[in-house]
Structures are given as structure tokens and as C-alpha cells.
N, C-alpha and C positions, 0 to 999 in steps of 0.2 A: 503370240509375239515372242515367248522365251524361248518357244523351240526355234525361230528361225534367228535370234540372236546369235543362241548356239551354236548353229547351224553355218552361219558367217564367222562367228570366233573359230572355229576348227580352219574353214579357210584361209583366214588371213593368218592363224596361226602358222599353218603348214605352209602358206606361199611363200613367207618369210624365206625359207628354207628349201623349197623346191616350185616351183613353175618352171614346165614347156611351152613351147611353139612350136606349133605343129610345122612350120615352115624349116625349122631347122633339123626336122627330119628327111626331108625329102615333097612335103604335102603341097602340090605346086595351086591346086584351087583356080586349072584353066580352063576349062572345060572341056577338055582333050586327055589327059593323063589320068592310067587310071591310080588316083594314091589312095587304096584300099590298104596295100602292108606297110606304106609308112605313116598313114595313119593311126594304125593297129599299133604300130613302133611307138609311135607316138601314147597315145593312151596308155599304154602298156609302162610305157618308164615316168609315166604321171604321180608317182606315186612313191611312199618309200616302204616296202612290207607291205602291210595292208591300212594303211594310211596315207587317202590319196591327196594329190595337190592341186595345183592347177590349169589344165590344157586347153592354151588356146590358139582357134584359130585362126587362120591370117583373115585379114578385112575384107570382106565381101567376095567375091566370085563365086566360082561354079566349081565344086567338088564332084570329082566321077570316082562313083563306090562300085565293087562289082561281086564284093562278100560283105557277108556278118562281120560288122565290128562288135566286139565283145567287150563288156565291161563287167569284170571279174573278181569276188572277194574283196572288196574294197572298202573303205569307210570315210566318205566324206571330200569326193572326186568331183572338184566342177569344172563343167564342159562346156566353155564359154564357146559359142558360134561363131561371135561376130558378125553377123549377119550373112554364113553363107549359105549357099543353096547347093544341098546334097541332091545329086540324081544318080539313076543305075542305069547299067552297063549290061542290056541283054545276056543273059547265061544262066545263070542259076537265080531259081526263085525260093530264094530263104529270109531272113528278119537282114532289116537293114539295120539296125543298132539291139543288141540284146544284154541287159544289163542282169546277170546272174548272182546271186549272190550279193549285191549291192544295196549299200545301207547311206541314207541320209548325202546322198549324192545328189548334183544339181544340174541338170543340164538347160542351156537359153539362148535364146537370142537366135534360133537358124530356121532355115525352109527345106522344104523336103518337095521335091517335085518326081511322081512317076505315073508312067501309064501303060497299057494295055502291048503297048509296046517294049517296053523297061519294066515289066512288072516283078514285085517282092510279093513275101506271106504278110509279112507284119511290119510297118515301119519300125515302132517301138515296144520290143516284149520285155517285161520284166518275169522273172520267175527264180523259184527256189532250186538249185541244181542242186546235184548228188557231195556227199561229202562236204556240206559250207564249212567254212571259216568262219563266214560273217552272214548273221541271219538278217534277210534282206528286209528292208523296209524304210518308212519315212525318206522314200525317192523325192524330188521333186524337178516337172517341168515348167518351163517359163517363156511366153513369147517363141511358143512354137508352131510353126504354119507350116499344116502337112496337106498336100495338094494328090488324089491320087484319080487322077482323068478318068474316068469312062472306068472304075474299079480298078486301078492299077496295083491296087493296094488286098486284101484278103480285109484284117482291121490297121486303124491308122494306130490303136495302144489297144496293148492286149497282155492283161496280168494273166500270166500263162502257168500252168500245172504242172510245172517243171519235174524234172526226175528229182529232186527232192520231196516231191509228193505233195499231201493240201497243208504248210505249214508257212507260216506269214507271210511276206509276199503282201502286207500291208499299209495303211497309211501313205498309201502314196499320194501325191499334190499335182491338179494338172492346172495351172491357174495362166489364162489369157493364152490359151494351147486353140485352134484351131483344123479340124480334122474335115477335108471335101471329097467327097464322090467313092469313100470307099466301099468293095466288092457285098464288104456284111456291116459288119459296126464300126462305126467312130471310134468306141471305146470298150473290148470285150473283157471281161473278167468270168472268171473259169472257176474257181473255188471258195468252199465257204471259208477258208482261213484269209483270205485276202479283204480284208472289212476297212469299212469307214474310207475310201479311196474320195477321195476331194476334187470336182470337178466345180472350176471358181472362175465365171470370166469364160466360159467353153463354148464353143461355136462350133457346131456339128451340120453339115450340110448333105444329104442324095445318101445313098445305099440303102441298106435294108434296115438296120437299125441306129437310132444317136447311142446311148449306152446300155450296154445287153452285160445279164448276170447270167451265168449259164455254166453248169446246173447249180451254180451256187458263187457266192459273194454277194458286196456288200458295197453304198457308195454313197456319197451327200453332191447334192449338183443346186450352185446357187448360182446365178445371174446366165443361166446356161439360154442359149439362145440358136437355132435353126431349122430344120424342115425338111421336107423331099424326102421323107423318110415314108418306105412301100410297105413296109410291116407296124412299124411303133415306132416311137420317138425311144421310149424305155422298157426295157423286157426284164422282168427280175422273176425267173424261175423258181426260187424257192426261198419260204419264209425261213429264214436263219437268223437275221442283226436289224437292227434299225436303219431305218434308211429317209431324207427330206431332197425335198424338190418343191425350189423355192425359187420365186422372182426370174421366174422365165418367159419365154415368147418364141411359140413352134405356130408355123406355119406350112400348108401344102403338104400331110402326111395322112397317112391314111389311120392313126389311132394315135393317142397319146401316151398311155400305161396299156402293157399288157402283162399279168402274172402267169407262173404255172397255175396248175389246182386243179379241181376245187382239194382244199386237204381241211382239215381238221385238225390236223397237226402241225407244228409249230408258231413261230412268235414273230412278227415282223411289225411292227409298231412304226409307222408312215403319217408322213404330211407332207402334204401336197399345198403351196398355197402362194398367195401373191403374183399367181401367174395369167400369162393371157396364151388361148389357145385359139387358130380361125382355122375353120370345117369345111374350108374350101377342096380338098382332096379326101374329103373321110369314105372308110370304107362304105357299101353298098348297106349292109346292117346297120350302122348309124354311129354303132359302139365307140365312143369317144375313149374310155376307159373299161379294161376287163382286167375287175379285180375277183380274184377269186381264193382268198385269205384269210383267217378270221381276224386278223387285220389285230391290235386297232389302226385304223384307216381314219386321218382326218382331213376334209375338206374343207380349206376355206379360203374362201376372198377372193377367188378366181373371177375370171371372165371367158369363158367360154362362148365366143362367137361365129355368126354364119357368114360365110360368102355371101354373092347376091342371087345367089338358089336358097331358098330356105332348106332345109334338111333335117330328119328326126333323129337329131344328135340324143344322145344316152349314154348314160354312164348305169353300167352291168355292176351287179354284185352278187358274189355265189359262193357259196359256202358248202363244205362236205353237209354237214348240219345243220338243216334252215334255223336250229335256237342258237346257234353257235357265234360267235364273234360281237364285233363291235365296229360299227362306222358312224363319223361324227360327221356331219354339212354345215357349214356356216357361211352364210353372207356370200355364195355363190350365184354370179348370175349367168344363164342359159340359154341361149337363142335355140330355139327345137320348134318345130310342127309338132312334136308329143304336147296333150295334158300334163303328163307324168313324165318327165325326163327319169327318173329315178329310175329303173327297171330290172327284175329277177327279186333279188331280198332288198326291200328299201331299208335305207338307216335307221340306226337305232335312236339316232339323234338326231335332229336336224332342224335349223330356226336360222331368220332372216336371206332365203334362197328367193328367189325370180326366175321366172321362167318369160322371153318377149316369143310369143311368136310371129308366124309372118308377116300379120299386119299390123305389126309392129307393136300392138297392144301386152303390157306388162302385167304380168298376174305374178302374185307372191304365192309360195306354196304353202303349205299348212304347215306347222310349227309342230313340235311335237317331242318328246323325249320318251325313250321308254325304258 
């Protein structure tokens, strides 16, 4: 709550004193014009130094973009939408908004429409660029709805490994942000300095992953909710930071957690819990979750349930070192054709679990601590 006080006091402080309209640049928002440089004009004199203020744009229509809008060394720049809806302009396929260097900036309220025909790399990249002024981080999105048809998109957010190298690029907020049908992930983060990214309210729909770590970062996803997902709902390649996934609901994907590993090495301290998962699209191996981390890893309060095909849903766990790690289950229940849902190295811990299987009879598993 203080940081986003804050966060609003910088703005109203500085709009006092400076606010645009992007209309009185040139930004006609008809869906014919393309106002790529006078919106660029526009953001660019949003600001006084590297204190930014406030740009907004006109009420509703249709913005045609046809380059990167850049947002640049700034500190505390909000991008009110207004509710319009950015689309591209066949030609070059680069980031359609990339904010460099950008610290405790806000952007809200707009739609993003591309496809296969208009397609971008990245809707929104954040990343650390060479020489900052201002080290980037505590971004935040709000009431953003990024539509990318048939993969029009590469990712819909992508904390990208900028020519600044792996150095903050974190704490960023994507809260009641919406990301559909993009080519890889909803939500890609690239290094392990980009930690603790805040996915609040998130709606990930179709491509290959909902939020992927790769080969490193770090992120919290509470009320997140979507599907259609052909690889994972979540991929976190390597243990580096703490990481929760909380009070969700995936459906139609073919896994839920996938880690790198097996390693031995490092620290990734996870919970997983409050959520509902259906195993109507799981892959061929059953593999619900492949953790393969020495965790600690804790499981609980879930519902992991079946389509009306039963299925030998499983949750994998694998470790460099079968004495190595720690994983905790509680109060998890499991619709499987397995005895043992649990499979590879079972937990170290685990009390109050259910297993229903197909005919629909409920067996509790065995309780046990070790």
C-alpha cells in the first residue's frame, strides 16, 4: 500500500506541472493514420529531465503503430490509455512498447490487438539498456488486454536481458493484465536479476507457455487464471529466488509446473496452493507437475481434477540426489487411475492428501513425515 501511495503522490505531484495529450501532438487514434512519431513526440515530452508526467491518450479508438514506442530513463511516467486499442501496421517485426531504463512507471487502461498478419516480437519488453540513468524497476501494468490471434505476438510481456546485462529489471506489477494466443508465453522473463515480478488478477490464454523463467528469474502469480497452454501453464528453469502460485484455475493444458534439473544445486523455496487444476488436455505421461529442485516445494489445498476420461494424473519429483531436498503435501486432492499419484522421489512430508479414482471411490493416502 505505501509503495503505490508513493507511487501516485510522484504523479499528481508532477501533473501539477506537466501533463500531455497525445492529441495535441498529432495522435489522431482512427484507424487509418499511422501515429507512430507523434506518439513517440508525444511520450518523449512527457516528462521534465528524467521525471516523468502524465500522457494521455484521446478516448477510445483505434491507434495504428508501425515502430517501437520507447520509453526511456524515466522515473515515474503514466500512460493512461484510455481505453484505446493499439494495432500494427505490417512491416517490421520488432516490440510494440519497450520501456528501457524505466522505473516505477504506470501504464493502463488500453488493448492491443495483432495477428499473423500485423505481427510484433513482443507486445511489452521491459529491459535494463546500456548506460542507464535510471535503474529500472517497480514498473507497473493495469487493465491491460493484449489479444495476439493465431500467435501474432512472439510473448505478450517479456522482462528482456537488455544490453545493460542481468541487473534489475525488477519488481514489476502486472495486475488485471490479460495476455491471448501468444506464439511462446504470455509472460517471458529472461534473467535471474529480474525477481519477485507480480502477476495479480492475470489471465493467460493458448500458446506454448502462461509465465516462463528462462534461463532464469523470478515471479509471484496470485488469482492467475487460463489454459490452452501446449507445453505448461509455468516453466521456471532454474532455482535462484522464491517463487508462489496461489488461488488459480488452469484449464485444457497439457502440464501445470515444469522446472529445469534435476540439479542439486541451488535454492528455490515454492508454494503452490489454493488452486484448482482440470486434466482434460494432460500430456500422454500423465505428469501433472515436473519438479525437479531440491525445492523446498510445498503443496497444498489444491484440487487437481479429471475430465470425464479418468487419467493417471502425477505429480513427478526428482532430485540430482535422491537424500537431497524437501517437499511438503497437504490437504491435496487428486483424481488419478494411479494408487500412488505421488511419483519418482515421494515427499518428505505429507498428511491429509486423497486420491478419487475412477469409480469415483476416495482413498486417503498415508500420512507421514520424515
Amino acid at each position: 500500500m505505501k509503495k503505490y501511495l508513493g507511487i501516485m503522490f510522484l504523479f499528481l505531484s508532477v501533473s501539477v506541472a506537466h501533463a500531455v495529450n497525445a492529441i495535441d501532438y498529432g495522435v489522431m487514434c482512427d484507424g487509418v493514420t499511422d501515429d507512430t512519431a507523434a506518439l513517440q513526440a508525444a511520450v518523449d515530452d512527457a516528462r521534465i529531465g528524467t521525471v516523468g508526467g502524465i500522457l494521455r491518450m484521446p478516448d477510445g479508438g483505434i491507434c495504428m503503430l508501425s515502430d517501437t514506442i520507447h520509453v526511456e530513463n524515466v522515473n515515474g511516467l503514466l500512460f493512461e490509455g484510455n481505453g484505446v486499442e493499439f494495432r500494427w501496421i505490417p512491416g517490421n517485426i520488432v516490440d510494440m512498447f519497450n520501456f528501457s531504463d524505466a522505473r516505477e512507471c504506470l501504464m493502463q487502461n488500453l488493448k492491443v490487438l495483432v495477428s499473423p498478419s500485423t505481427p510484433v516480437d513482443d507486445v511489452i519488453s521491459l529491459e535494463n539498456g546500456a548506460g542507464a540513468v535510471i535503474t529500472p524497476t517497480h514498473n507497473s501494468f493495469k487493465h491491460v488486454y493484449i489479444q495476439c490471434t493465431n500467435g501474432g505476438c512472439v510473448n505478450g510481456i517479456h522482462m528482456a536481458l537488455g544490453p545493460g546485462g542481468d541487473a534489475n529489471n525488477d519488481f514489476n506489477v502486472f495486475e488485471h493484465v490479460a495476455v491471448n494466443n501468444p506464439a511462446e508465453a504470455s509472460a517471458q522473463i529472461d534473467h535471474s536479476q529480474s525477481k519477485h515480478n507480480q502477476f495479480l488478477d492475470f489471465n493467460t490464454y493458448n500458446g506454448k507457455y502462461g509465465i516462463r523463467t528462462y534461463p532464469a528469474g523470478s515471479f509471484r502469480s496470485e488469482r492467475t487464471v487460463g489454459g490452452g497452454h501446449s507445453v505448461t501453464n509455468f516453466h521456471v528453469e532454474a532455482a535462484t529466488d522464491v517463487m508462489s502460485i496461489t488461488d488459480f484455475n488452469f484449464e485444457r493444458s497439457a502440464r501445470f509446473l515444469v522446472t529445469g534439473g534435476p540439479t542439486i544445486n541451488g535454492t528455490s523455496p515454492m508454494i503452490i496452493s489454493g488452486g484448482r487444476w482440470a486434466n482434460d488436455a494432460i500430456a500422454e505421461d500423465g505428469k501433472i507437475i515436473i519438479y525437479q529442485f531440491p525445492g523446498p516445494l510445498t503443496l497444498m489445498n489444491n484440487f487437481f481434477i479429471r475430465s470425464s476420461v479418468p487419467k493417471p494424473l502425477s505429480i513427478y519429483w526428482n532430485t540430482y540426489n535422491p537424500v537431497n531436498g524437501t517437499f511438503t503435501a497437504i490437504g491435496n486432492y487428486i483424481a488419478s487411475t494411479l494408487e500412488e499419484p505421488f511419483v519418482g522421489k515421494l515427499p518428505t512430508c505429507r498428511t491429509g492428501n486423497m486420491v478419487v479414482h475412477a469409480d469415483g471411490l476416495l482413498k486417503a493416502l498415508p500420512a507421514y513425515c520424515n
